[in-house]
Residue, then its C-alpha position, 0 to 999 in steps of 0.5 A: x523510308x518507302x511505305x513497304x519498309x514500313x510495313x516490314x518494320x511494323x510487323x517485325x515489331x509485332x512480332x517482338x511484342x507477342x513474344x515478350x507478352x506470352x507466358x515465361x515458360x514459353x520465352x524460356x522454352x523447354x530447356x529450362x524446365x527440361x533441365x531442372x525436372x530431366x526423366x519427370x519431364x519426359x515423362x509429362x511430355x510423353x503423357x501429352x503425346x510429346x506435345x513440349x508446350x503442354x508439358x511445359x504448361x503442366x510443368x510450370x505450373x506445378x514449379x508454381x505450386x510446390x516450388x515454395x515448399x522447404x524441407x521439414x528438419x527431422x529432429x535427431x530422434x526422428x531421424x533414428x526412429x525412421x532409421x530403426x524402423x526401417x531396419x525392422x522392415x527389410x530384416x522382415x523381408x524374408x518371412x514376410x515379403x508383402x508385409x515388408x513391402x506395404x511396411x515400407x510404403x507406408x514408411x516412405x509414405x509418412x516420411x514425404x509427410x513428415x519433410x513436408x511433401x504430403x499432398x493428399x494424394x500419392x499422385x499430387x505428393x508425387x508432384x510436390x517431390x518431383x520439383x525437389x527429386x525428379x530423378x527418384x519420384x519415379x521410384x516413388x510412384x513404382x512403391x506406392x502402386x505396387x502396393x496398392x496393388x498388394x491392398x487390393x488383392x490381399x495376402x497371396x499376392x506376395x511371393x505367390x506364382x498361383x493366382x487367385x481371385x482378390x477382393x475386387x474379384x478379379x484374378x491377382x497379378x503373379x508377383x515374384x519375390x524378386x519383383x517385391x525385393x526390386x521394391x523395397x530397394x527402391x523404397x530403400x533409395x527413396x528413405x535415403x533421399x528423404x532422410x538427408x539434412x542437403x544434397x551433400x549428406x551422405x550421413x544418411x545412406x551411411x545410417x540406412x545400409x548400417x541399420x541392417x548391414x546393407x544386405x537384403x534378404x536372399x542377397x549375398x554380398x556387402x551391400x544392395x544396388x540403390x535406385x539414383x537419387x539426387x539431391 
């Protein structure tokens, strides 16, 4: 074999041994973990200005993190006092519509605590849940801002078209009724995630929508539209 084979040979096979030697989540790409965190990854790759390694460096090293957490069984009392209080917060969506929403919050909140994702902070618990629910961690982020927001500025910041100043002294954001009620259905969708035994559980949307018939306050008809959830 001629000294230019060699050399071609040689480098190929220096090429090889980089691959195999880097990382994992780089020799399984993108698809992997694209597939396993679906919206959650586009949205980290987003972050990173659609840099796929980074996002993927991000990614893996959440998986490394929080893949090792198990859901917490809730035993059957506190499965019907999360359902119970739950139907206390919708029922008091109509007279009180910040309340309901902050109550619900704080439900969703101690839930995550409780099945065992809580993290310290809402992002860091964001991170746990999205390695088990990547399709509804948005939804999650959705609440818990919304009602920071709703802390921040107080009272009037509900169902409230005037703004006025809050405590941070800066004028408070309009919010709608519909935009707290899109809220709480969102909240709604994460209580029913959070509250299944497996991904096959249905026994948990079923408890939920009985706990107050299913229908929101202001909304006609058998039951409210749910945010996707994944098990």
């Amino acid at each position: 074999m001629s000294l230019g084979l060699w050399i071609v040979l040689g480098m190929a096979l220096a090429v090889v041994a980089v691959v195999w030697a880097a990382p994992p989540v780089r020799r399984q790409g993108a698809g992997r973990l694209q597939r396993r965190f679906g919206p959650e990854y586009e949205r980290v790759c987003a972050r990173h200005g659609g840099d796929t390694t980074e996002a993927d460096r991000e990614l893996a090293a959440r998986l490394d993190r929080f893949g090792h957490l198990r859901l917490r069984r809730l035993s059957a009392a506190q499965r019907q006092g999360f359902v119970r209080r739950w139907a206390q917060t919708q029922a008091a969506f109509a007279d009180s519509p910040r309340q309901a929403v902050l109550h619900a919050a704080r439900l969703v909140g101690e839930l995550a605590d409780v099945r065992g994702f809580d993290a310290g902070s809402v992002e860091t618990t964001a991170e746990a849940l999205s390695v088990r629910y990547p399709h509804d961690v948005d939804s999650y982020r959705k609440v818990m801002a919304l009602a920071q927001t709703l802390e921040m500025f107080g009272p009037k910041a509900s169902g409230d078209s005037a703004a006025s100043p809050g405590r941070t002294g800066e004028e408070q954001p309009a919010l709608s009724t519909e935009q707290l009620r899109q809220t709480l259905i969102e909240a709604r969708g994460l209580c029913i995630v959070l509250l299944r035994r497996s991904p096959y559980d249905g026994r948990a949307r079923r408890m939920v929508a009985g706990s107050a018939d299913g229908v929101m306050p202001g909304q006609r008809g058998p039951s409210m539209r749910t945010t996707r959830t994944s098990g």
